[in-house]
C-alpha positions in Angstrom: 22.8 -90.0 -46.9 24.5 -87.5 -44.2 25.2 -85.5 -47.1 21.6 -85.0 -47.8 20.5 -84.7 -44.0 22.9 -82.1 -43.7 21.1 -80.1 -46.6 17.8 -80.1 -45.9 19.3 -79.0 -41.4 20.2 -76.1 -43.6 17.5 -75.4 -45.7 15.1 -75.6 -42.4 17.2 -73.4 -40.1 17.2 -70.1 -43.1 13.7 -71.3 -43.4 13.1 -71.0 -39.7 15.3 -67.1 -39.5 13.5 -65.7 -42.4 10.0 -66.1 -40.9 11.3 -64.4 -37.3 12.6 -62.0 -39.6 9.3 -61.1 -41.0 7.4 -61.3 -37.6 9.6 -58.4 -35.4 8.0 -54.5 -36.1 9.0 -52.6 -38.4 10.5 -49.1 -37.7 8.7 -46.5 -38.0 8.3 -44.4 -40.6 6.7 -40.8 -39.2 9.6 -39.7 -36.6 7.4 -38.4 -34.0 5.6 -35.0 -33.4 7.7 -32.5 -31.4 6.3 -31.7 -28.2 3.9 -28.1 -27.9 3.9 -26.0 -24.9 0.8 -25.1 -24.2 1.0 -21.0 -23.4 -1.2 -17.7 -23.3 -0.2 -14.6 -25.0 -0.8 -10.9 -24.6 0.0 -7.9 -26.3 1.9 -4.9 -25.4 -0.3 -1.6 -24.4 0.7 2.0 -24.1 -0.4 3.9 -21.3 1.0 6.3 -18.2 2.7 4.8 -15.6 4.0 5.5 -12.1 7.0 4.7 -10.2 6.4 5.1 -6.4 8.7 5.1 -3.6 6.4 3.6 0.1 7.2 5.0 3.1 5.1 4.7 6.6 3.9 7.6 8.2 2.3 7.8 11.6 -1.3 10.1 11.8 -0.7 12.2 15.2 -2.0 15.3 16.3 1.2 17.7 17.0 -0.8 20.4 19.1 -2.6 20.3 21.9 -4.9 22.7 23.9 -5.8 22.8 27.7 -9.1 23.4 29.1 -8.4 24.9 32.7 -10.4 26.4 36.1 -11.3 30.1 35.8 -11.2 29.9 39.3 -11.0 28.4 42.7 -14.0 26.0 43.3 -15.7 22.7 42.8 -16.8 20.8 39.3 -20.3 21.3 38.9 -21.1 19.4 36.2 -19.2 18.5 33.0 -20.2 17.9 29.5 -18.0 16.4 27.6 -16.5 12.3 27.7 -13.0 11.3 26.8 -12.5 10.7 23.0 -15.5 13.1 22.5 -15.3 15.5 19.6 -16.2 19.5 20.4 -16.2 22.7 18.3 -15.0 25.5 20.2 -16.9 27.7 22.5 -18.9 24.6 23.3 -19.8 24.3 27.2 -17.3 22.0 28.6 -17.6 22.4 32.2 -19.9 24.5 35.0 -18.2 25.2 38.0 -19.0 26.8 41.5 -17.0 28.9 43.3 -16.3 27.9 46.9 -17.3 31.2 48.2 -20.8 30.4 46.7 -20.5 27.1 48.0 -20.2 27.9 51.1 -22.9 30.9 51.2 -25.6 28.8 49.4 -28.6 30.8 48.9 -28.1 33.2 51.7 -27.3 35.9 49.6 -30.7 35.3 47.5 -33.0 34.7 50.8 -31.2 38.3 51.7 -32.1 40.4 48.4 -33.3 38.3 45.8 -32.4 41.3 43.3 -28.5 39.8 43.4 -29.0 36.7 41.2 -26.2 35.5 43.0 -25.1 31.7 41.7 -21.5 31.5 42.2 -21.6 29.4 38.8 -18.7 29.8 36.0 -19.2 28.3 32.5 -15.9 26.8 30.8 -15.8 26.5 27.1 -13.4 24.9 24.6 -11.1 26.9 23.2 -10.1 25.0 20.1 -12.2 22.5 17.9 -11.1 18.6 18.2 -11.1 15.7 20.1 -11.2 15.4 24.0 -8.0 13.0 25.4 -8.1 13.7 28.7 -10.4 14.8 31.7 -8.8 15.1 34.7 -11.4 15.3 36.6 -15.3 14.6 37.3 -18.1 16.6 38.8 -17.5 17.2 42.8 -13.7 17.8 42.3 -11.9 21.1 44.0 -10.1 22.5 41.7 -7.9 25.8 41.2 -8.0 28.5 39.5 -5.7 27.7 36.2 -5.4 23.8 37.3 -5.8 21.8 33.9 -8.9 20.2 33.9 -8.9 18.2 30.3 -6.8 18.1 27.3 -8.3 19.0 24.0 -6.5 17.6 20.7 -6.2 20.4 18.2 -7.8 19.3 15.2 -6.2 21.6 12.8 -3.1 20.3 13.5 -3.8 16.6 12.4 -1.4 14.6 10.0 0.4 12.0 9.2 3.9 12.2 10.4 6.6 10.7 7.9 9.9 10.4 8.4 12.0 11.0 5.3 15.3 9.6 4.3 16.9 12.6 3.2 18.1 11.2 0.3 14.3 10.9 -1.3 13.8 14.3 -0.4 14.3 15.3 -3.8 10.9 13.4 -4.6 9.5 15.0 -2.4 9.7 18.6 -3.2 9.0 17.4 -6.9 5.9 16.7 -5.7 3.5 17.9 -2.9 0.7 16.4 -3.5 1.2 12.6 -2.3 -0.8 9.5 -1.6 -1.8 8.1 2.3 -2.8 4.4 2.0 -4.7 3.3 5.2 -4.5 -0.5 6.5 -8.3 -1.1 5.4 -6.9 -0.1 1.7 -8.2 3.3 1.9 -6.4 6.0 0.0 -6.4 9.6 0.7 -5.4 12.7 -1.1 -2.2 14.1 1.1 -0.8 17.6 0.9 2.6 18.2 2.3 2.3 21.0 5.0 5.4 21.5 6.7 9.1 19.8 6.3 11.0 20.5 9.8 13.8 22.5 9.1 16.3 19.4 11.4 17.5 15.7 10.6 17.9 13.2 12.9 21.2 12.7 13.4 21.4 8.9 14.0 18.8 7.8 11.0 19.5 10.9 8.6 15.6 11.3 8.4 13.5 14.6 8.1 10.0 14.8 9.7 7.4 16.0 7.2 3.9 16.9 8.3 1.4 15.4 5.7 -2.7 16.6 5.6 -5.4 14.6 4.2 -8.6 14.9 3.3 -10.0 12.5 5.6 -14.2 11.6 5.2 -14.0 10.0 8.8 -12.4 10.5 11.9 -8.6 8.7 11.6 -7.7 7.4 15.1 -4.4 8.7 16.6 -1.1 6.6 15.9 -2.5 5.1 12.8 0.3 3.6 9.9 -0.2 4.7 6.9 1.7 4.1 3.8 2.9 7.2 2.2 2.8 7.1 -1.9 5.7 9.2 -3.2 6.1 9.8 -7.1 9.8 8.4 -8.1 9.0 8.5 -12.2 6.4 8.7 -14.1 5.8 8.6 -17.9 2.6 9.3 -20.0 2.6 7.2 -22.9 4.8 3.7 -21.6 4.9 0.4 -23.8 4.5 -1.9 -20.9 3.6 -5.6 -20.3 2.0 -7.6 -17.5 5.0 -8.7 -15.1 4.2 -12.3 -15.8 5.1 -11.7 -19.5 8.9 -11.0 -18.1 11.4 -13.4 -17.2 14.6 -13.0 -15.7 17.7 -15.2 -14.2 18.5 -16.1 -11.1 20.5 -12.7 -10.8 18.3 -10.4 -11.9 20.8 -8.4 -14.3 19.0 -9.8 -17.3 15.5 -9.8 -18.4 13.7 -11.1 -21.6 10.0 -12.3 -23.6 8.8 -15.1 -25.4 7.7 -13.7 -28.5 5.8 -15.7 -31.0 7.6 -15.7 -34.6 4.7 -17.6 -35.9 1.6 -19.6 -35.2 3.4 -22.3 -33.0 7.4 -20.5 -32.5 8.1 -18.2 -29.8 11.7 -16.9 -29.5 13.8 -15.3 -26.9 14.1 -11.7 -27.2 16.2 -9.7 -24.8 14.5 -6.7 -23.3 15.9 -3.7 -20.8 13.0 -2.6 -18.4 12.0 0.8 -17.1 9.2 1.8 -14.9 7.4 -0.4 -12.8 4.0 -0.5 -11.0 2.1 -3.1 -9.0 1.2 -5.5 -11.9 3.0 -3.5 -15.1 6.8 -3.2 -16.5 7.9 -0.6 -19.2 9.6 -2.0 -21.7 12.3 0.6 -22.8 13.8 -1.8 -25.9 13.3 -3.2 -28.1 9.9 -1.8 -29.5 7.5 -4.0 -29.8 4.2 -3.0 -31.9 1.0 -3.4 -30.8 0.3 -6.2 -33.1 3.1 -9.0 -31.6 2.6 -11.6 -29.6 3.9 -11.8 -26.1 3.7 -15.2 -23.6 1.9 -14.7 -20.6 1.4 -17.6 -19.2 3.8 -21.0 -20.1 6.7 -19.1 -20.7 9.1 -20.2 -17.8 11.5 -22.6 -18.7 10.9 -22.7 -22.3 14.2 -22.7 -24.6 15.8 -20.2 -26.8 12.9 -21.3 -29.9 10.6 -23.6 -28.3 7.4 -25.4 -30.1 4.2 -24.1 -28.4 0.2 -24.6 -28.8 -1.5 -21.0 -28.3 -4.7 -21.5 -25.9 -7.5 -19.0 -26.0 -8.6 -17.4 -22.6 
């Protein structure tokens, strides 16, 4: 009777395993779907680029004239105000003598036929911008005494100071670009290079004209625009579309292979501009595909998903 108890203990317990057996999940089958960057892509374009080498520059006028008494006397009247721009031969002052001063009219109540005024007219002699007056209307003054200074305006620039190393750049190139803090940018001609270097900063002074719509305040900063390279027909990319290591001595692209593969592709770099990077090798035609946007820290071959902008 045991025997038989013992049997049919058995019989239930594999009955009992098999039916867990049959209850747990199954495995399986599809091995999941690798995962797909999402990205952007661009293409490469060909057009001229500019290298520039930024400098500041300081506008400044580096002449000056002086508007002095013709004689001894008193300030009349004047006509000009400080910061005032005049042409020259304009009326600045009216002065009267002190001999005419202290006559008054009795030379007219004596003989009318003299005209005598004691009154002297001084004019500007250059055209520009007033930046001093030194003095106001019931001053003595004497004859040759500085009574205002007068800003030359031919003699307005911006003043750069040149590492003498760039000069090369420079002389390649005299036409340059002035960039004003509101984002202006004027047409600049170099006038004169200063034939001396400062001896402690190894800088040369060039004087650079512009083209200038408006009046530009004294002791402006400017940034001077100096050509370093330029090419007329680069195969470029955005600078998004380039990645580099932590050092910077290497540089590559994600290049699609195929509709979901992009691939690591060295590349050596030549000009670059504000938003653009030659690519010098490999050449790329204008028909690959280049990530944009999703390409950092993607692998050597990576699985993306192309997004349309």
């Amino acid at each position: 009777m045991k025997r038989v108890y013992c049997i049919l203990f058995c019989l239930a317990t594999l009955m009992a395993s098999s039916c867990k057996s049959k209850e747990e999940p199954k495995e399986e089958d599809n091995v999941a779907e690798e995962v797909q960057t999402p990205v952007t892509v661009t293409n490469v374009s060909n057009e001229a680029l500019k290298e520039y080498v930024e400098l500041n520059a300081m506008s400044s006028f580096l002449q000056s004239s002086f508007i002095k008494a013709t004689a001894n006397g008193y300030i009349k009247s004047s006509n000009i105000k400080l910061g005032q721009f005049v042409h020259a031969g304009q009326l600045a002052f009216i002065m009267q003598t002190k001999e005419a001063k202290a006559l008054g009219n009795t030379i007219n109540e004596l003989d009318s036929s003299f005209r005598f005024s004691g009154l002297i007219k001084i004019h500007a002699t250059q055209t520009g911008y007033i930046t001093a007056v030194d003095h106001q209307p019931g001053d003595y003054v004497q004859d040759g005494e500085q009574v205002a200074v007068l800003s030359d305006a031919k003699s307005f620039g911006f003043l750069l100071n040149l590492p003498y190393e760039l000069r090369q750049y420079l002389m390649n190139n005299k036409t340059v670009e002035v960039v004003l803090p509101d984002k202006t940018v004027l047409k600049g001609t170099v006038a004169h290079v200063m034939p001396a270097v400062d001896s402690v900063s190894q800088t040369e002074a060039v004087l650079i004209k512009v083209d200038a719509p408006s009046s530009i305040p004294q002791n402006l900063i400017g940034r001077v625009r100096i050509v370093k390279n330029a090419k007329n027909n680069a195969t470029s990319l955005p600078k998004e579309a380039v990645l580099t290591d932590e050092s910077q001595n290497s540089f590559w692209v994600m290049k699609m292979i195929d509709s979901v593969t992009a691939v690591k592709v060295p590349v050596v770099k030549g000009i670059e501009t504000g938003d653009k990077v030659e690519i010098v090798q490999p050449s790329f035609s204008p028909t690959d595909k280049i990530i944009i946007k999703g390409n950092y820290g993607l692998p050597d071959t990576a699985k993306v998903k192309v997004l349309k902008e």
